[in-house]
C-alpha positions as a Markdown table, in Angstrom:
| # | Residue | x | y | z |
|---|---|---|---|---|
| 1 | Unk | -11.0 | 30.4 | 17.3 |
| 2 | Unk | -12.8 | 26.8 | 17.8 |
| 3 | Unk | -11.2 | 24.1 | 20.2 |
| 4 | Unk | -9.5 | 21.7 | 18.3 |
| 5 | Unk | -10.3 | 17.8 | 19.4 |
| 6 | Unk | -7.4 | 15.0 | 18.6 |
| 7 | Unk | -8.4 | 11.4 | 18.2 |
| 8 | Unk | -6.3 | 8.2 | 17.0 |
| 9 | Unk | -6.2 | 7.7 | 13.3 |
| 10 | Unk | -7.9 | 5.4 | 11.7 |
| 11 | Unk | -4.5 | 3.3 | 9.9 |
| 12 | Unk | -6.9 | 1.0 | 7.8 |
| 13 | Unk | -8.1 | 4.8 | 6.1 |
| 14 | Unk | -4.4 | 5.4 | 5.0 |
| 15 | Unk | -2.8 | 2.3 | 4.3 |
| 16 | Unk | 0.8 | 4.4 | 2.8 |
| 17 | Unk | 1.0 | 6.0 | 6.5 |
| 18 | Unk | 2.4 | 2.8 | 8.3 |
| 19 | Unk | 4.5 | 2.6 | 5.0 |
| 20 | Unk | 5.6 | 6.2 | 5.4 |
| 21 | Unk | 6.8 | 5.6 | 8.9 |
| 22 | Unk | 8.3 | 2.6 | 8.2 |
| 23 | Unk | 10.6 | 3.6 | 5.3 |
| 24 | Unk | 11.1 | 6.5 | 7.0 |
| 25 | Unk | 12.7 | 5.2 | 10.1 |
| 26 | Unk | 14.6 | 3.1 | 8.3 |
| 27 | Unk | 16.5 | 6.5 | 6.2 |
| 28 | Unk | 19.1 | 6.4 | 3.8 |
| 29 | Unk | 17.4 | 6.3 | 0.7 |
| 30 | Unk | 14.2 | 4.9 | 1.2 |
| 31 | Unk | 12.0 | 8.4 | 2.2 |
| 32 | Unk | 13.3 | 9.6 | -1.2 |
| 33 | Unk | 12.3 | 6.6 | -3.1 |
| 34 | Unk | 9.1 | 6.7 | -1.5 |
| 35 | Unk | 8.2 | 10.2 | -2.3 |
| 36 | Unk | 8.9 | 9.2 | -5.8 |
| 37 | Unk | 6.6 | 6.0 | -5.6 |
| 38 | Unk | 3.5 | 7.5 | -4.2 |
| 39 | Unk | 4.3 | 10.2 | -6.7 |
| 40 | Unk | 4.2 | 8.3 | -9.6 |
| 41 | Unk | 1.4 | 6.0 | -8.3 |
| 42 | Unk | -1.0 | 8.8 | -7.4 |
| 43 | Unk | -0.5 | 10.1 | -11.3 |
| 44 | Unk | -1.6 | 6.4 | -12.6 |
| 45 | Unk | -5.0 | 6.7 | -10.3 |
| 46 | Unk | -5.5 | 10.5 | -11.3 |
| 47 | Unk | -4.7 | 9.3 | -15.1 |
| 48 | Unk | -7.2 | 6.3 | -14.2 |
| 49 | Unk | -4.5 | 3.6 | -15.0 |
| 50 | Unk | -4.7 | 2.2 | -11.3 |
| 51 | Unk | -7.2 | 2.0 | -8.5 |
| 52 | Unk | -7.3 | 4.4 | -5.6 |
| 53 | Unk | -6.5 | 0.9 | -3.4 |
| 54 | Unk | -3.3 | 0.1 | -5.7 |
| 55 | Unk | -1.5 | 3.2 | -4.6 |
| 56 | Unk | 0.1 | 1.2 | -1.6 |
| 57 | Unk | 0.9 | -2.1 | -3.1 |
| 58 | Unk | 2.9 | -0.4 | -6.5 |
| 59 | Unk | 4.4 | 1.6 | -3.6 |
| 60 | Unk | 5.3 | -1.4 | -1.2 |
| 61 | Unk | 6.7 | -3.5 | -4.6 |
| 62 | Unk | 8.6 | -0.5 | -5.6 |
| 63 | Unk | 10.2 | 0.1 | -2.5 |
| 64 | Unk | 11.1 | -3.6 | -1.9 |
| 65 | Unk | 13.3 | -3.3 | -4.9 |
| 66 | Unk | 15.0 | -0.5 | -3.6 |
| 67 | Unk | 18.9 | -1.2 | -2.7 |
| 68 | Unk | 19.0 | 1.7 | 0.3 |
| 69 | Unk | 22.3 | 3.1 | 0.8 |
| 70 | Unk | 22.4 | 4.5 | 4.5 |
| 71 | Unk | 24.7 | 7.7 | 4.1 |
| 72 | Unk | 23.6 | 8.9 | 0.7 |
| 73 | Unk | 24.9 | 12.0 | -0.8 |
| 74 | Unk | 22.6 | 15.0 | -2.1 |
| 75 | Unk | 22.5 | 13.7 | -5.5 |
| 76 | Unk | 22.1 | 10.0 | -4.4 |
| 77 | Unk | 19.0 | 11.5 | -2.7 |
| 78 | Unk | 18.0 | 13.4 | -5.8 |
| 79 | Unk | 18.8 | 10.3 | -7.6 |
| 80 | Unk | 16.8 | 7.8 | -5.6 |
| 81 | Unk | 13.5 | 9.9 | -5.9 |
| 82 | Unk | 13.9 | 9.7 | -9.8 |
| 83 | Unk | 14.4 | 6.1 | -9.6 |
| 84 | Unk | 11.4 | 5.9 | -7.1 |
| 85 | Unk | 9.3 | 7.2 | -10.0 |
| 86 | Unk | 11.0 | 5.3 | -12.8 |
| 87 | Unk | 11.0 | 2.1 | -11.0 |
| 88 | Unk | 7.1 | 2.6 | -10.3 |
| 89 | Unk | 5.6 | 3.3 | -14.2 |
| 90 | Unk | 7.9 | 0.3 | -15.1 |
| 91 | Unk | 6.3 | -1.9 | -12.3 |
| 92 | Unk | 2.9 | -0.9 | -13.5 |
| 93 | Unk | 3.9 | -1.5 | -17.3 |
| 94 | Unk | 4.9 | -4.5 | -16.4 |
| 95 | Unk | 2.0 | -5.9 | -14.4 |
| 96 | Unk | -0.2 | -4.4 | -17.6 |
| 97 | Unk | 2.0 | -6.2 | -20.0 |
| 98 | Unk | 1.3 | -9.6 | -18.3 |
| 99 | Unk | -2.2 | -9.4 | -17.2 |
C-alpha cells in the first residue's frame, strides 16, 4: 500500500462544505433540512434545471427559511429532511416563475 499525503482543502472548490459545518454545529433540525436541500438541488443540476454553481445558494435560501427546533423528535427529523426537499423545488419554482 501507497503513502497517503494530506493537504488543506481548497473551501472555494466546495462552497456547501462551510455550509455543512455550519448547519451542522448548529443541530436540531438543520443537518436534516440540509441533507434534504442539497438533495433536491443536486437533482435540478443533474435534470439541468440549475447550474452546478446554484447548488449552494438554493441550499443557503432554503435553509434560511428553516424554523430549527433544537430537540427534535425522530419524526421531526424525518420530517425536516422532507421539508428540506419540498421547501427547495418550491424555491426554485418560484425563482423560475419570476425570472
Amino acid at each position: 500500500m501507497g503513502s497517503l499525503t494530506f493537504e488543506r482543502m481548497d473551501e472555494s472548490l466546495y462552497p456547501c462544505f462551510q455550509l455543512a459545518l455550519e448547519y451542522g454545529m448548529k443541530g436540531g433540525t438543520y443537518p436534516a433540512v440540509l441533507a434534504g436541500a442539497d438533495e433536491a438541488a443536486v437533482e435540478l443540476f443533474l435534470n439541468g434545471h440549475i447550474k452546478f454553481t446554484d447548488i449552494p445558494d438554493l441550499v443557503l435560501k432554503t435553509l434560511s427559511i428553516h424554523k430549527n427546533i433544537s430537540e427534535p423528535s425522530v419524526e421531526e427529523i424525518s420530517d425536516s429532511a422532507r421539508w428540506g426537499i419540498e421547501s427547495t423545488l418550491a424555491l426554485h419554482k418560484q425563482s423560475t416563475i419570476v425570472s
